[in-house]
N, CA, C and O atoms as a GROMACS GRO file, in nm:
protein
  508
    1UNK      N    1   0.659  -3.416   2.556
    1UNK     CA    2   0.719  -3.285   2.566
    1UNK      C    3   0.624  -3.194   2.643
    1UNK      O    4   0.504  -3.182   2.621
    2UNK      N    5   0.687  -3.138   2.724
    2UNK     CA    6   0.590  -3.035   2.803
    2UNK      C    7   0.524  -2.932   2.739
    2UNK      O    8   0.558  -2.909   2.623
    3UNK      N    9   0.443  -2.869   2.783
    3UNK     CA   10   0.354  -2.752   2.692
    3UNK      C   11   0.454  -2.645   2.707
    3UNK      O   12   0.476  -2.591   2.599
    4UNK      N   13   0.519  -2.598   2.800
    4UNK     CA   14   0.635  -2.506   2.790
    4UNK      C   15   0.731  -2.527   2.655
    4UNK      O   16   0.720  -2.434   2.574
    5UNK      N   17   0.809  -2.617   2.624
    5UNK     CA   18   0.873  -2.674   2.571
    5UNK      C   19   0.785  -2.666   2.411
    5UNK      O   20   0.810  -2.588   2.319
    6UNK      N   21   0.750  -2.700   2.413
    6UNK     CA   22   0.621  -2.749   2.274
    6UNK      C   23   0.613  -2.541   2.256
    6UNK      O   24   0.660  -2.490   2.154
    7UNK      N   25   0.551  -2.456   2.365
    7UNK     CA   26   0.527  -2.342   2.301
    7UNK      C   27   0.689  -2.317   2.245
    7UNK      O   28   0.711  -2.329   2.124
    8UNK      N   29   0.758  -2.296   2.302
    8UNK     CA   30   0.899  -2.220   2.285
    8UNK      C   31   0.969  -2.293   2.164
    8UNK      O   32   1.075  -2.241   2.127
    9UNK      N   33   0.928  -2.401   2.100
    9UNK     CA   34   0.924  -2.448   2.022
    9UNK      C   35   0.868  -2.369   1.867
    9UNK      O   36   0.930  -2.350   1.762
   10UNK      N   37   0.761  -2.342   1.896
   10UNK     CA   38   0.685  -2.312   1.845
   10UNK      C   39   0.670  -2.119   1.810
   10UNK      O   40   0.634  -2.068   1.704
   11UNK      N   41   0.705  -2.058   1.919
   11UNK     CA   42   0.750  -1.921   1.948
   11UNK      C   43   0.888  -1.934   1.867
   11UNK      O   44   0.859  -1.884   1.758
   12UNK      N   45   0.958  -1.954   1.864
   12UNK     CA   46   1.072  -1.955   1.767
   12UNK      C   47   1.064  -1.990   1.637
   12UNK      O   48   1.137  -1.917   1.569
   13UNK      N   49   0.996  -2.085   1.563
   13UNK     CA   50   0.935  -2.099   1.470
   13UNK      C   51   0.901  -1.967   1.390
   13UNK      O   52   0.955  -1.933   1.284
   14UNK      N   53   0.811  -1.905   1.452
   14UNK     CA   54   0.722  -1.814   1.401
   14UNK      C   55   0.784  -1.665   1.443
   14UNK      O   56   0.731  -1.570   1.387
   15UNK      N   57   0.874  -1.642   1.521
   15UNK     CA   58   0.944  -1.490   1.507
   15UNK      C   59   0.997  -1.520   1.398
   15UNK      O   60   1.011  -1.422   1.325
   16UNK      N   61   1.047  -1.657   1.338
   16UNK     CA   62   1.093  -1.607   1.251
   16UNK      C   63   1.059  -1.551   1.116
   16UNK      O   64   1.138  -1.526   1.025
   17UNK      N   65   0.956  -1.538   1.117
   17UNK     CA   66   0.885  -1.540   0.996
   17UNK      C   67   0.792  -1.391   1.034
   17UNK      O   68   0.746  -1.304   0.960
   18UNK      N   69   0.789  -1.408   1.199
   18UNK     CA   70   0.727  -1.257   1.230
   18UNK      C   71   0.759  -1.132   1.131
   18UNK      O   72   0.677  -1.064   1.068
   19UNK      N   73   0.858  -1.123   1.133
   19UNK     CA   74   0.930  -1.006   1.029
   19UNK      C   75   0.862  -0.974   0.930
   19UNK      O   76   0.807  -0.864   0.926
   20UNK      N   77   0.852  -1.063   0.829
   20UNK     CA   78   0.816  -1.064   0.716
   20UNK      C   79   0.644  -1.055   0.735
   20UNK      O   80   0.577  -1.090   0.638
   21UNK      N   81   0.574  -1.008   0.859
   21UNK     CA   82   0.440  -0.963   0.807
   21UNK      C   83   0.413  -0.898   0.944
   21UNK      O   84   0.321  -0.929   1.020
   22UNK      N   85   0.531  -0.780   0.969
   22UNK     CA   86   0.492  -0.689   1.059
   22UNK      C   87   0.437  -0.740   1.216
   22UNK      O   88   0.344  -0.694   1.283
   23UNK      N   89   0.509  -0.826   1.240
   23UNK     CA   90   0.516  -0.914   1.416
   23UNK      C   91   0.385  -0.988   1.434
   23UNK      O   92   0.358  -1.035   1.544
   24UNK      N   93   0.305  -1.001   1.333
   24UNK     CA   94   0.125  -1.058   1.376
   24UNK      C   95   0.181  -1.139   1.434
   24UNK      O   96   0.145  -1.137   1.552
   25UNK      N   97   0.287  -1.250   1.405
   25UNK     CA   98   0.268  -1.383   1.495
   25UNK      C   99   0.338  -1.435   1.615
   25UNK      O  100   0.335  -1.537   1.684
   26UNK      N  101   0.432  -1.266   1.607
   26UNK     CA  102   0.488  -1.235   1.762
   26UNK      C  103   0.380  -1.215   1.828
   26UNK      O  104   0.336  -1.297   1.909
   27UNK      N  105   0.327  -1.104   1.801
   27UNK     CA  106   0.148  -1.138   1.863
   27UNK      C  107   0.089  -1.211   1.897
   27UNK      O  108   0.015  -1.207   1.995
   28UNK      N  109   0.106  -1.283   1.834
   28UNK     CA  110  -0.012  -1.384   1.793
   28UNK      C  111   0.058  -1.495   1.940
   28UNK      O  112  -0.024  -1.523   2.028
   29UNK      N  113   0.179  -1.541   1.952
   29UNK     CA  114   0.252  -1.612   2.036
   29UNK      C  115   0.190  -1.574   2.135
   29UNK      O  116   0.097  -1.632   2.190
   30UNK      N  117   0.261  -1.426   2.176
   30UNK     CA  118   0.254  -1.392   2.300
   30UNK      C  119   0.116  -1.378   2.359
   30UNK      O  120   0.120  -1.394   2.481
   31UNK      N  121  -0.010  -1.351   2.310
   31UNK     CA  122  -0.095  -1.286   2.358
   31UNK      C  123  -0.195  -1.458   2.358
   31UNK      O  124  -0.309  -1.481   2.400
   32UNK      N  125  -0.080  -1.560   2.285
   32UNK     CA  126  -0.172  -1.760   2.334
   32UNK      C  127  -0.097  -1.798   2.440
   32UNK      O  128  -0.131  -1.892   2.512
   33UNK      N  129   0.005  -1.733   2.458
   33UNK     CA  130   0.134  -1.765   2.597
   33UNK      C  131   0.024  -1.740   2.692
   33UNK      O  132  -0.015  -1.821   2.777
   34UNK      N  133  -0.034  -1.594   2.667
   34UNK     CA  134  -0.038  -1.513   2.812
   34UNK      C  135  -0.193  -1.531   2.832
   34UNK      O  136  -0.252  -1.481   2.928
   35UNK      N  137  -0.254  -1.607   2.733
   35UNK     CA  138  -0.381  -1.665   2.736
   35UNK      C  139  -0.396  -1.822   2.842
   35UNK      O  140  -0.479  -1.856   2.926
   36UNK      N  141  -0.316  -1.866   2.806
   36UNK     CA  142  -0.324  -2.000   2.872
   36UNK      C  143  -0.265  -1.973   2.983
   36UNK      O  144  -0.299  -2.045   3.077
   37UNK      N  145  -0.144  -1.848   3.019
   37UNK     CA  146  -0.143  -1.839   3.182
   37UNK      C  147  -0.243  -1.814   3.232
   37UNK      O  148  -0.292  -1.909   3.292
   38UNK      N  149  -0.331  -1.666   3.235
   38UNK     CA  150  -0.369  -1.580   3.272
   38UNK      C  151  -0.474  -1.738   3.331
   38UNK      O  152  -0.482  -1.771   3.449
   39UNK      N  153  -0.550  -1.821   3.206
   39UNK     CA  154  -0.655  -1.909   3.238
   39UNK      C  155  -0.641  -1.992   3.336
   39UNK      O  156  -0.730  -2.001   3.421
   40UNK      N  157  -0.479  -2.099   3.348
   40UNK     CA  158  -0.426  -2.146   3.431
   40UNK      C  159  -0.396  -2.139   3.582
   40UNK      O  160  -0.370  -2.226   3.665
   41UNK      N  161  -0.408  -2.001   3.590
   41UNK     CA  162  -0.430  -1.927   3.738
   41UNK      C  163  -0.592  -1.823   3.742
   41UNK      O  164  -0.638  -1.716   3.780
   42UNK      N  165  -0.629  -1.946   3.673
   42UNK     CA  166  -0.765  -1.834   3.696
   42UNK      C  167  -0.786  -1.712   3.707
   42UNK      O  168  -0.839  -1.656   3.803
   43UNK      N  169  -0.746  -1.665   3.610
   43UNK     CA  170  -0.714  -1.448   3.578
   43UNK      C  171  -0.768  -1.448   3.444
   43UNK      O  172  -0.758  -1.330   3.410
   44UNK      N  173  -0.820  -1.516   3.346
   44UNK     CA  174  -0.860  -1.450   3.235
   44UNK      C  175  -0.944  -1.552   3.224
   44UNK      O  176  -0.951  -1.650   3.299
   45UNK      N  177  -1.046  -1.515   3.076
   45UNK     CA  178  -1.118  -1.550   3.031
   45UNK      C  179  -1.084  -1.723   2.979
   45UNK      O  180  -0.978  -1.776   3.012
   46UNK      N  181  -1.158  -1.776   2.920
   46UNK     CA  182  -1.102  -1.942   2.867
   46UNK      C  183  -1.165  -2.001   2.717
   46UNK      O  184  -1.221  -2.101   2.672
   47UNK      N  185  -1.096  -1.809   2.655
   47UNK     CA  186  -1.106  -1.773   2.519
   47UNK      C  187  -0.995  -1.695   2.491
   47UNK      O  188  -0.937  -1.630   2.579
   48UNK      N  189  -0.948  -1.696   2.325
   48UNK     CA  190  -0.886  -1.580   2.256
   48UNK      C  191  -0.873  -1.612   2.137
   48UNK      O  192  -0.851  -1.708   2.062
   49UNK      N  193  -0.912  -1.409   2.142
   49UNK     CA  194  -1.011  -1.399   2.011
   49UNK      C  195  -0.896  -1.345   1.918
   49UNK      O  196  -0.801  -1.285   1.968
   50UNK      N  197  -0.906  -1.365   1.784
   50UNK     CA  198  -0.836  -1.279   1.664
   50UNK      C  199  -0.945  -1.217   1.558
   50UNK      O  200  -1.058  -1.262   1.536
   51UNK      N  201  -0.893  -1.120   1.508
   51UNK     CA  202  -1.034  -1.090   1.385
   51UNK      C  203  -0.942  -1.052   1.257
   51UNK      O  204  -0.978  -1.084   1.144
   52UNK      N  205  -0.819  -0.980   1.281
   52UNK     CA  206  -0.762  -0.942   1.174
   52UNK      C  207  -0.650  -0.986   1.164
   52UNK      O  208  -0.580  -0.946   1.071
   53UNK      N  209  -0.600  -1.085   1.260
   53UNK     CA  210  -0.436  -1.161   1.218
   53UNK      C  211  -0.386  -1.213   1.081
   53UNK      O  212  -0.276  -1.199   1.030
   54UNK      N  213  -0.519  -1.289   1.027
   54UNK     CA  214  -0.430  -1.313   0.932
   54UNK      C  215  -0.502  -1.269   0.802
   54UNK      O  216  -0.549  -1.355   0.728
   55UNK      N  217  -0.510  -1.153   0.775
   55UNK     CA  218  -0.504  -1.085   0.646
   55UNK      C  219  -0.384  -1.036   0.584
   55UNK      O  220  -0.323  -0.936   0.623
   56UNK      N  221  -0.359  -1.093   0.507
   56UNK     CA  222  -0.300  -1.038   0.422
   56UNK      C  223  -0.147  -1.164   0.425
   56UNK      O  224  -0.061  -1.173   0.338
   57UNK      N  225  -0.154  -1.234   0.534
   57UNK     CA  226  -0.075  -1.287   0.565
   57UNK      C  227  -0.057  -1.474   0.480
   57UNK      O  228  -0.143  -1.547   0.431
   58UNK      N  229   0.085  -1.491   0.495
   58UNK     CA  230   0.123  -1.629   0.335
   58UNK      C  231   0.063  -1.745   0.409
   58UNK      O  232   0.079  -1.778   0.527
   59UNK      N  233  -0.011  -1.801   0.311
   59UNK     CA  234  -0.114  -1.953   0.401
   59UNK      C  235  -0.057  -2.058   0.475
   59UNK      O  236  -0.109  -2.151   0.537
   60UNK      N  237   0.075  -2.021   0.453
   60UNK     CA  238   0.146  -2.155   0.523
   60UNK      C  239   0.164  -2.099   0.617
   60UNK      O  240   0.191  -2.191   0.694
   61UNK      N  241   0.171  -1.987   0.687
   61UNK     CA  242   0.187  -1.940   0.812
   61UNK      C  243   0.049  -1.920   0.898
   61UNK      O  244   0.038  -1.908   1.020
   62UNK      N  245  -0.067  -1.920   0.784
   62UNK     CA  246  -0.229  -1.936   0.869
   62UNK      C  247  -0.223  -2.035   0.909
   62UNK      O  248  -0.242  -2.040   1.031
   63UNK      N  249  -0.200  -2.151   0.847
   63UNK     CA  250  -0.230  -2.271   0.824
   63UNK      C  251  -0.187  -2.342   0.972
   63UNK      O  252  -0.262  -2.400   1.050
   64UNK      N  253  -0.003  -2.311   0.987
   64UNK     CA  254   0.038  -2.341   1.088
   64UNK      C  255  -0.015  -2.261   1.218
   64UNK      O  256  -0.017  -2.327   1.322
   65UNK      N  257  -0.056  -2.140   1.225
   65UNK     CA  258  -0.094  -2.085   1.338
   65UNK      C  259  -0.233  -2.094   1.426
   65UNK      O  260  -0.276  -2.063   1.537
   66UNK      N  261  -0.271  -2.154   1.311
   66UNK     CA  262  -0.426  -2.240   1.327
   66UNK      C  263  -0.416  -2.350   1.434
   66UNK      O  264  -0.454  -2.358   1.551
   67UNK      N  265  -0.341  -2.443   1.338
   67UNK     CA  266  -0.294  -2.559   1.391
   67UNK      C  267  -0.208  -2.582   1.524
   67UNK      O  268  -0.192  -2.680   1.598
   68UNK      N  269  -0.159  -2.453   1.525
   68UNK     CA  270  -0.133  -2.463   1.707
   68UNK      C  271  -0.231  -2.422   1.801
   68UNK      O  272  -0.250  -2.468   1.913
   69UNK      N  273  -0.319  -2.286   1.715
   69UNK     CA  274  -0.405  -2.246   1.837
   69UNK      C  275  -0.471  -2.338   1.890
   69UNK      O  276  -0.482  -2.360   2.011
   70UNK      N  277  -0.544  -2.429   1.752
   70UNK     CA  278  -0.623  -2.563   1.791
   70UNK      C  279  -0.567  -2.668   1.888
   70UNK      O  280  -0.626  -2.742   1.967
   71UNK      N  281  -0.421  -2.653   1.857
   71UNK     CA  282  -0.347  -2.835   1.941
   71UNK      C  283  -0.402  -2.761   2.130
   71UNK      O  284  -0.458  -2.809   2.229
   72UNK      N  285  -0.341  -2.620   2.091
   72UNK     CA  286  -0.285  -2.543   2.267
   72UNK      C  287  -0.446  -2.554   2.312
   72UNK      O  288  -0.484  -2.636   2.395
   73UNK      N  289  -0.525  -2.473   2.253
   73UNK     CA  290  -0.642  -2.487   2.345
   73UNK      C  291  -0.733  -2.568   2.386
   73UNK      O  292  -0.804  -2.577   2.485
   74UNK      N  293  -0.714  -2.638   2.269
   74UNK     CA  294  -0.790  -2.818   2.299
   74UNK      C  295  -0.698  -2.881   2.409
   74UNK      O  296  -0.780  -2.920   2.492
   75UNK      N  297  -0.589  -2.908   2.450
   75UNK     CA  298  -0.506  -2.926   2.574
   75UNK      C  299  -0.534  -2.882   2.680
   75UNK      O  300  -0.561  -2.956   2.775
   76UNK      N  301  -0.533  -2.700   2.691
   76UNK     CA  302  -0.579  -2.638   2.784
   76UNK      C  303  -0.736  -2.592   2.873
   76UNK      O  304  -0.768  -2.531   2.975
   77UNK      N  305  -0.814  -2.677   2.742
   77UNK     CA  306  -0.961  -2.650   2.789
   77UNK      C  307  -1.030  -2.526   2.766
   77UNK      O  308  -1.133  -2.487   2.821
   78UNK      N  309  -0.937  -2.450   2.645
   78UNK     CA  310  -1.003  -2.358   2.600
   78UNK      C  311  -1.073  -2.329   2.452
   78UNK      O  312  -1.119  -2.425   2.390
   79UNK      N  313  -1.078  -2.222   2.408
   79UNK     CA  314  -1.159  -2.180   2.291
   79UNK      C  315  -1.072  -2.081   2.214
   79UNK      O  316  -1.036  -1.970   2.251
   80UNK      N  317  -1.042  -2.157   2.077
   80UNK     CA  318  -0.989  -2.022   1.999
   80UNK      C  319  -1.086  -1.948   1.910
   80UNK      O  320  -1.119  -2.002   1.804
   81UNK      N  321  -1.137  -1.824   1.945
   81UNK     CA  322  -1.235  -1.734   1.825
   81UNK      C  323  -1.137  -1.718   1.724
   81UNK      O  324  -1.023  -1.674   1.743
   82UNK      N  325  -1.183  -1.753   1.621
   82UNK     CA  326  -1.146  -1.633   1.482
   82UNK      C  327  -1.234  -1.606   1.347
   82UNK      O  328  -1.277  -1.704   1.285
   83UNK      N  329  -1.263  -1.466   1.300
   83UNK     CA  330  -1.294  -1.473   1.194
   83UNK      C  331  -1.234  -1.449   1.100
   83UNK      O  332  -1.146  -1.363   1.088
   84UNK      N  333  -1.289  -1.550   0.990
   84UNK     CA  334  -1.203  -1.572   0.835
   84UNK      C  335  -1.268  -1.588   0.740
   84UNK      O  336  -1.331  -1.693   0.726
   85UNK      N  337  -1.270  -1.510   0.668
   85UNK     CA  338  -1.324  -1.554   0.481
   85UNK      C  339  -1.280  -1.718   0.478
   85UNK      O  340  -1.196  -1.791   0.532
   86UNK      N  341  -1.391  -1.731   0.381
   86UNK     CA  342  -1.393  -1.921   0.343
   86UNK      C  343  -1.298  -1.928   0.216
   86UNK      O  344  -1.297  -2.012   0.126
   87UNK      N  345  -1.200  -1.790   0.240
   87UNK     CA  346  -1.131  -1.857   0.115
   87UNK      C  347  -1.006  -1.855   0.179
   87UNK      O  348  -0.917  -1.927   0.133
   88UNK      N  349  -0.980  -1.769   0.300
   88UNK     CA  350  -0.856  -1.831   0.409
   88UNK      C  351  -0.864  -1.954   0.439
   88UNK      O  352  -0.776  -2.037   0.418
   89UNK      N  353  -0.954  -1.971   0.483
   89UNK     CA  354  -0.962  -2.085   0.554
   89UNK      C  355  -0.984  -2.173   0.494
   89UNK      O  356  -0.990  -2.275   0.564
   90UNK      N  357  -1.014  -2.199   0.318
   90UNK     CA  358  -1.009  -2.330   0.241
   90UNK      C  359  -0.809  -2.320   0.229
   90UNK      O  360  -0.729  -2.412   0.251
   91UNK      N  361  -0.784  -2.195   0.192
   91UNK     CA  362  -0.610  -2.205   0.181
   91UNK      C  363  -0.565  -2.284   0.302
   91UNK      O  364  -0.472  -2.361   0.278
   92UNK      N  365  -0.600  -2.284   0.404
   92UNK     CA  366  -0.537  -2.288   0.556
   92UNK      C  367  -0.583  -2.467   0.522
   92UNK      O  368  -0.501  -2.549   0.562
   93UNK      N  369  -0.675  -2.506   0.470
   93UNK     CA  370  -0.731  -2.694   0.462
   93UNK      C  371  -0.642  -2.730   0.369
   93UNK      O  372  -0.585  -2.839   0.377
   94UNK      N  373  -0.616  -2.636   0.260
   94UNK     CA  374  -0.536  -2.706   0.119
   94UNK      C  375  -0.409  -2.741   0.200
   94UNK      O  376  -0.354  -2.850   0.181
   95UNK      N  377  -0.359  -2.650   0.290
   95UNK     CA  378  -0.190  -2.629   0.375
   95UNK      C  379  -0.166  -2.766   0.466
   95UNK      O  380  -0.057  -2.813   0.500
   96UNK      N  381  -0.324  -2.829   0.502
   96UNK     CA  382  -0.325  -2.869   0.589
   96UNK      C  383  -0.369  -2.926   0.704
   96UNK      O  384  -0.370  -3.042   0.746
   97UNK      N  385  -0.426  -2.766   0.771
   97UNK     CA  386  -0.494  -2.764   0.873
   97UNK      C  387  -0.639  -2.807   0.866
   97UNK      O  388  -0.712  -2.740   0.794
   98UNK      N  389  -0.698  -2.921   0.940
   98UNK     CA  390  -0.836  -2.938   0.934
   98UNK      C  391  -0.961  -2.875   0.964
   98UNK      O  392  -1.047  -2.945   1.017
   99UNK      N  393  -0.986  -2.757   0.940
   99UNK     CA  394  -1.106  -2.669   0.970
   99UNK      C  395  -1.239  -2.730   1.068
   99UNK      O  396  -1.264  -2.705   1.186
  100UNK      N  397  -1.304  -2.810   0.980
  100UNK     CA  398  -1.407  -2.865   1.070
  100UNK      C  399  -1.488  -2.948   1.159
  100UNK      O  400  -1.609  -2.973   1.166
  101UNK      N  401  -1.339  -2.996   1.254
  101UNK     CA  402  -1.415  -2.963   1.373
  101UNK      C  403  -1.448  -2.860   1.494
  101UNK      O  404  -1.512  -2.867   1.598
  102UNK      N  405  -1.381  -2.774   1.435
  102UNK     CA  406  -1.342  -2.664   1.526
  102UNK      C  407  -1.463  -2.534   1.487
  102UNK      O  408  -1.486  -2.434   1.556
  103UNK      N  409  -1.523  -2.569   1.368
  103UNK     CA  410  -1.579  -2.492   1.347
  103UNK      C  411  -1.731  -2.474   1.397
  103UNK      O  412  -1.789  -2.583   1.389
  104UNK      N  413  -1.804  -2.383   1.441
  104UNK     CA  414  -1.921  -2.351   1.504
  104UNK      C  415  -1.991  -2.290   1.468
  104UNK      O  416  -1.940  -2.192   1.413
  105UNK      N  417  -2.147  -2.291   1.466
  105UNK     CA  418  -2.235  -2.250   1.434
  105UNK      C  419  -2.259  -2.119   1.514
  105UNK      O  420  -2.252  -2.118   1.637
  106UNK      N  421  -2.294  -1.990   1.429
  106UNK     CA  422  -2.369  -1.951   1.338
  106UNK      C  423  -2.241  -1.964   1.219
  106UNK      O  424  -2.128  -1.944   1.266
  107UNK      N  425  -2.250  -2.002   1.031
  107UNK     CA  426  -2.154  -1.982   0.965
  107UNK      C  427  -2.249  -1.884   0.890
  107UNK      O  428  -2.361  -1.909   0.844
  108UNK      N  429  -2.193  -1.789   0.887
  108UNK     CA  430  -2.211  -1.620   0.828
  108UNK      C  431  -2.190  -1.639   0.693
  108UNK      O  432  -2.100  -1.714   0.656
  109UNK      N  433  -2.262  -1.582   0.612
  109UNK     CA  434  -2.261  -1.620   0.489
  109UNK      C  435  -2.339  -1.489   0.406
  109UNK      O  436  -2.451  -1.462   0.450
  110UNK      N  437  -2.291  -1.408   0.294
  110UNK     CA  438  -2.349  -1.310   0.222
  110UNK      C  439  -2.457  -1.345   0.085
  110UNK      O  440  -2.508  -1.279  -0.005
  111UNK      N  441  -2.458  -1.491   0.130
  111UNK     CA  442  -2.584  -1.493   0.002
  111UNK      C  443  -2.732  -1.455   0.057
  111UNK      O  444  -2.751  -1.372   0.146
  112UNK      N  445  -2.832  -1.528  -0.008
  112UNK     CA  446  -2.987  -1.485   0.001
  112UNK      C  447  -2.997  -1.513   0.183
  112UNK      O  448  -3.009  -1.446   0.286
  113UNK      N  449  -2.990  -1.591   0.160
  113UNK     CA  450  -3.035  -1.717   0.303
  113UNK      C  451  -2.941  -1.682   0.375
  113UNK      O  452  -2.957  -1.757   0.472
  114UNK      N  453  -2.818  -1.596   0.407
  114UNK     CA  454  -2.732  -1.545   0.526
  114UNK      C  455  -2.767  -1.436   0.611
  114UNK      O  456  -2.888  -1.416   0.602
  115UNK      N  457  -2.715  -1.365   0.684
  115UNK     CA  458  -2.740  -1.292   0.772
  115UNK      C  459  -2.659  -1.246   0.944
  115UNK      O  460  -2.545  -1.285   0.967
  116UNK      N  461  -2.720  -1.181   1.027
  116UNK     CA  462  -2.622  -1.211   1.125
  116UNK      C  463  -2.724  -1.234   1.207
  116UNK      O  464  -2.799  -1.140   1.181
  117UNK      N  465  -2.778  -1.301   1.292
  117UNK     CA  466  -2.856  -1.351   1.405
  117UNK      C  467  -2.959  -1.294   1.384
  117UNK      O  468  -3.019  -1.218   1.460
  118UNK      N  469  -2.995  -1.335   1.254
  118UNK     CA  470  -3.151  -1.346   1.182
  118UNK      C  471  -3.133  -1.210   1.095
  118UNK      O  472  -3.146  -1.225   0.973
  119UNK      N  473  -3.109  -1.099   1.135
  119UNK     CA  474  -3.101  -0.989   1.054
  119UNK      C  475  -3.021  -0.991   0.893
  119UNK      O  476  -2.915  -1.041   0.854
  120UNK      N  477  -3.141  -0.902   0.818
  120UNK     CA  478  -3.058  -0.889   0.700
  120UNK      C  479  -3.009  -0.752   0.707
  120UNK      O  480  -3.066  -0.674   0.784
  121UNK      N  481  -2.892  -0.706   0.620
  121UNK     CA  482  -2.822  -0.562   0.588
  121UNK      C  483  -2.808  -0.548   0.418
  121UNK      O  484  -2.743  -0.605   0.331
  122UNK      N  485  -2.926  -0.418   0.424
  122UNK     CA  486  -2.922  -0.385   0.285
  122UNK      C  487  -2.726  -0.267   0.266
  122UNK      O  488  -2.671  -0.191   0.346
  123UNK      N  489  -2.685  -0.315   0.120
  123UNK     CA  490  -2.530  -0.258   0.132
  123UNK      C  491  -2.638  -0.132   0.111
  123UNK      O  492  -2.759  -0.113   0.116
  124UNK      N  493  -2.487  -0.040   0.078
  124UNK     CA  494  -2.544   0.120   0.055
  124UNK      C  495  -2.534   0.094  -0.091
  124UNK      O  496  -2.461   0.034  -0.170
  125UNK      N  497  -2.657   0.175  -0.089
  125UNK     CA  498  -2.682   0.209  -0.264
  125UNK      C  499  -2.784   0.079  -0.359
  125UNK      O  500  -2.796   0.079  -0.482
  126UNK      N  501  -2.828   0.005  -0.292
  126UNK     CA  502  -2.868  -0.115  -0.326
  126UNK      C  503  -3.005  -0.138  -0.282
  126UNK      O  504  -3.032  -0.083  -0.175
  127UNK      N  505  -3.094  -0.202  -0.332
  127UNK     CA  506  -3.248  -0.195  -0.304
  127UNK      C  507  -3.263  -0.298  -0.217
  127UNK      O  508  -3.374  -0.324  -0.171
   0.00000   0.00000   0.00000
């Protein structure tokens, strides 16, 4: 099946369900559509990024939207960014989707030994 075919597939899928959490994954479609053109004719970057798509949003719909970003950009030779709490993204493994190989180092983490590119952050109010 062609990658045309396979998205529009897939874009229909997920309007439908768009509704029910305020269009993120009309979004979310359009802006991996217009990712893999833009890359395809050499006009954009041969990344795309999300940070807040799926908050708040039902795991079977992370799960699956994962699982395409991963199929489309591994095809296309690109990179999907996203950040996610490890408790999305264990929901998104329980659903399904296989997390790690896709996953990359630095993994950010709020215990002793975490940080962001070596730095620690004291919260407010806290010694």
């Amino acid at each position: 099946m062609l990658f045309e075919q396979r998205m529009y597939a897939h874009v229909k899928f997920l309007e439908l369900t768009a509704e029910l959490y305020e269009n993120e994954f009309e979004d979310f479609c359009f802006d991996l559509t217009l990712a893999v053109l833009a890359h395809r004719h050499e006009r954009g970057p041969d990344f795309l990024y999300d940070s807040h798509l799926y908050d708040g949003v039902d795991e079977r719909q992370v799960a699956r939207a994962l699982a395409l970003a991963a199929e489309v950009t591994e095809e296309e030779h690109m990179q999907y960014i996203v950040t996610l709490n490890t408790d999305t993204l264990s929901t998104a493994a329980q659903r399904g989707f296989n997390p790690e190989p896709h996953i990359r180092s630095p993994r950010l983490t709020d215990d002793e030994e975490g940080g962001l590119f070596g730095f620690r952050f004291k919260a407010a109010g806290k010694a």
